[in-house]
N, C-alpha and C positions, 0 to 999 in steps of 0.2 A: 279049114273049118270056118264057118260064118261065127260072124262076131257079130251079138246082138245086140243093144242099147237101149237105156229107160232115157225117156225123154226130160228134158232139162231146157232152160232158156238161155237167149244166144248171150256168149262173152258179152256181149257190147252192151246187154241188154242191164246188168249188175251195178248196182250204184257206187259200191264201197270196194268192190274185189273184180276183177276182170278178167281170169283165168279158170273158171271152175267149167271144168270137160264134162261132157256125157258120161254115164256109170256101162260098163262094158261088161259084156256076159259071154262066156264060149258057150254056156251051156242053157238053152232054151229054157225047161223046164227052171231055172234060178229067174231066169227073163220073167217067165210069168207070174212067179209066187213074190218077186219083187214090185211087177208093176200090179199086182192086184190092190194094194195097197197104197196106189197111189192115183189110181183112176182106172184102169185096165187099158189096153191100147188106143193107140190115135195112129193116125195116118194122115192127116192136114192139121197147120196152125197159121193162125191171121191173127194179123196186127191192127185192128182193125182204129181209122181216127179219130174215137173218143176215146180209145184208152184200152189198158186192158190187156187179156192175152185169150186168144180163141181157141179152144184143141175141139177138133170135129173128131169123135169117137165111132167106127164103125158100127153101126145098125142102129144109131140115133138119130131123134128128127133133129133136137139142140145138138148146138157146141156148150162144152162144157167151160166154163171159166179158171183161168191160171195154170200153173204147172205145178202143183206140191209133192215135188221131188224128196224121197225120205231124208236126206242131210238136212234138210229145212225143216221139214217134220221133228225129227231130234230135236232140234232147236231151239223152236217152238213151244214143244213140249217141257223146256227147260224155263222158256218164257213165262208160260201159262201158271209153271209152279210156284214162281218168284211174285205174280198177282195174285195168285189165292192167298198166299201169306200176307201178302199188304192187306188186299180186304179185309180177311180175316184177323186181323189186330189195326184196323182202320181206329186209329184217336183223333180226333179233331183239333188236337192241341200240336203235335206230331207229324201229320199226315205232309209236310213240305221235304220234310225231313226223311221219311223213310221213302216215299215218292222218288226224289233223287238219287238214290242208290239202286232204288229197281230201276231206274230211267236207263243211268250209268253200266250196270251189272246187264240187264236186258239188251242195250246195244251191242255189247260186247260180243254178246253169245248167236246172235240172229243179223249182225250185220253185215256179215259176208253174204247170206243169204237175200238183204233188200235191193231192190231192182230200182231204175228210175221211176221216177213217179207215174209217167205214162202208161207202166205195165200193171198197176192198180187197175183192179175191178169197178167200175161204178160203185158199187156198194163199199170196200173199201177206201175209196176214195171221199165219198161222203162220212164213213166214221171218222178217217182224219181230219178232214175239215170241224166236223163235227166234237172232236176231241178237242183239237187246236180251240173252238170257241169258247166251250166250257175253260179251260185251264186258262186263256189269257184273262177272261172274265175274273177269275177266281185268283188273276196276277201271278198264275207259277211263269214263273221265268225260264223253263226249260220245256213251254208246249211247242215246238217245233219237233224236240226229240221224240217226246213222248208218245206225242201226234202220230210219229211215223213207226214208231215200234207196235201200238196197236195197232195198226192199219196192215203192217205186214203179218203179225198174229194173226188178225181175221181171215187175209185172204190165204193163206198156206193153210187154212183149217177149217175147212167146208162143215163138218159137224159145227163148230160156232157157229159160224153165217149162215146156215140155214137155220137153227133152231134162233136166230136173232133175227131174221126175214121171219120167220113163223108166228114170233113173239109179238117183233112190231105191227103186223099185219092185224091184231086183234084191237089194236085201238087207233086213233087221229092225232093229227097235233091240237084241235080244237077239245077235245076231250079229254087229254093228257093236261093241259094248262088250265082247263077247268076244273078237274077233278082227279086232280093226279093221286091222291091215295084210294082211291077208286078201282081207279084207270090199273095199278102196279096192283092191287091186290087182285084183279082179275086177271092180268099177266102171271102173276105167280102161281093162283090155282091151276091153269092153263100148264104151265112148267109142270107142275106135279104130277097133272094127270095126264100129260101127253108122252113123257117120256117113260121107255121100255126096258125094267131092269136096270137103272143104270142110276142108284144112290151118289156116285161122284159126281156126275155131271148135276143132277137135283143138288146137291151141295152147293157149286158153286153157283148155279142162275138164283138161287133162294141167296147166297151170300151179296147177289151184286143186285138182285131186287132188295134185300134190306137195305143196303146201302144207298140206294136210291130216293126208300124211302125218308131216311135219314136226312138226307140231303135238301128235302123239300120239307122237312121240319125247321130248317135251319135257314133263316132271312139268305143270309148272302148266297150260299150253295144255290137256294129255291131261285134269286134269283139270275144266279148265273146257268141254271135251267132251263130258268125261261126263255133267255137269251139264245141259248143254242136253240132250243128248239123254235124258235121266229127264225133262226138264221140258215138251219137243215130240219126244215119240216120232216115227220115221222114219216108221215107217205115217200119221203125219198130214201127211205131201207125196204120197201116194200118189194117182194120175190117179182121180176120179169118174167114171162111167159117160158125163156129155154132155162130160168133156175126152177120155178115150180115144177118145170116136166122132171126135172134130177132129183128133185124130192121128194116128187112121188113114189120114188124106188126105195128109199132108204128105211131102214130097218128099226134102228136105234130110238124112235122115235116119232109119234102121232101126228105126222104135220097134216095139216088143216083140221085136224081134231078127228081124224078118220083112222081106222086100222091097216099097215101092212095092205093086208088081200084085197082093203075096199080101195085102196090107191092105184092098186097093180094091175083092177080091173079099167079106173079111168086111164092110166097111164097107156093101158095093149089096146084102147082106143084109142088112141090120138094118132094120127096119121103123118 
């Protein structure tokens, strides 16, 4: 009997663990209700030397970016819950303190899953940097960890990264440093009315856009803000040409401010 497999990245490729095998299926139909939720099939992957990881997906014009193999997914998803709860009780008297425990806690659970840094996406390769700057600005002394725990969140979690390519894509770095309570409250009416059915997710982008705001009220935060953003201008989160083609399909939510059917029609035009 043929034995199928969901796609996964090579041993060598794992930064912390260097054993985790292919997921093996005898039985087809398991094959496809497990890889549907992880991108649907592939049949090529490139390494290509900026970075990154490539899966060419049959009957698209892109390759799609990274492998988010469900073990990672779990993980992830264990990650994500351990940040809503910091944001969500974010005290500014505190925030070094309970920050380190989700640093600590959050590697624990997603670090078999981080890759070396090469197998980052462009996009998350710039929120680490990106994160790295704000937290050394701001002196945590544990932004190397922290750096790379959000970096592997992003890229294992395409609903992030695309509604965060979608978000940043409405403002500049010159207009974010000019008029940043502006600039975040036109990002957030943008959250609210792009996304479809989906109260949880409006939870948290509304909890990390206040939080932002917050943060540009407050001298040192403002300007260890500013600093990131001279140092990973906005324009460099902005969707490439084969992520905008993969967004166009998704469902969960209004990227470029358009409906489902009006994307699906530019999307079955694109050649």
């Amino acid at each position: 009997m043929t034995t199928y497999y969901i796609l996964k990245p090579p041993p060598e490729a794992y930064k912390y663990r260097k054993s985790i095998s292919a997921m093996s299926f005898k039985n087809p139909d398991e094959l496809e209700k497990r890889s549907k939720k992880v991108g649907g099939f592939s049949f090529r992957v490139e390494y290509p030397p900026e970075g990154g990881i490539l899966v060419y997906n049959e009957g698209m014009k892109y390759p799609s970016r990274g492998i988010p193999y469900p073990e990672a997914l779990v993980a992830v998803d264990g990650v994500k819950g351990m940040i809503k709860i910091w944001v969500r009780s974010f005290n500014p008297f505190t925030w070094r303190a309970t920050l380190s425990i989700l640093i600590r806690n959050g590697h624990k659970l997603l670090s078999d899953h981080m890759l070396e840094e090469r197998f980052l996406s462009p996009f998350s390769k710039n929120v680490k940097k990106a994160t790295y700057e704000l937290c050394t600005s701001l002196r945590e002394s544990d932004s190397e960890n922290l750096s790379e725990l959000l970096a592997w969140v992003i890229e294992y979690d395409d609903a992030y990264k695309n509604i965060l390519m979608d978000l940043f894509y409405l403002t500049n770095s010159r207009a974010l440093l000019s008029h940043p309570i502006k600039e975040l409250k036109k990002i957030a009416r943008a959250a609210q009315e792009r996304l479809v059915n989906d109260h949880d997710y409006l939870e948290k982008y509304r909890m990390v856009i206040l939080l932002m705001l917050f943060m540009f009220l407050i001298p040192k935060f403002r300007r260890a803000v500013r600093h990131t953003i001279l140092q990973v201008p906005v324009e460099s989160f902005y969707p490439d040409d084969g992520e905008a083609y993969y967004m166009l399909t998704k469902k969960y939510y209004n990227f470029f401010g358009r409906s489902h059917e009006e994307r699906m029609k530019i999307w079955s035009g694109i050649k």
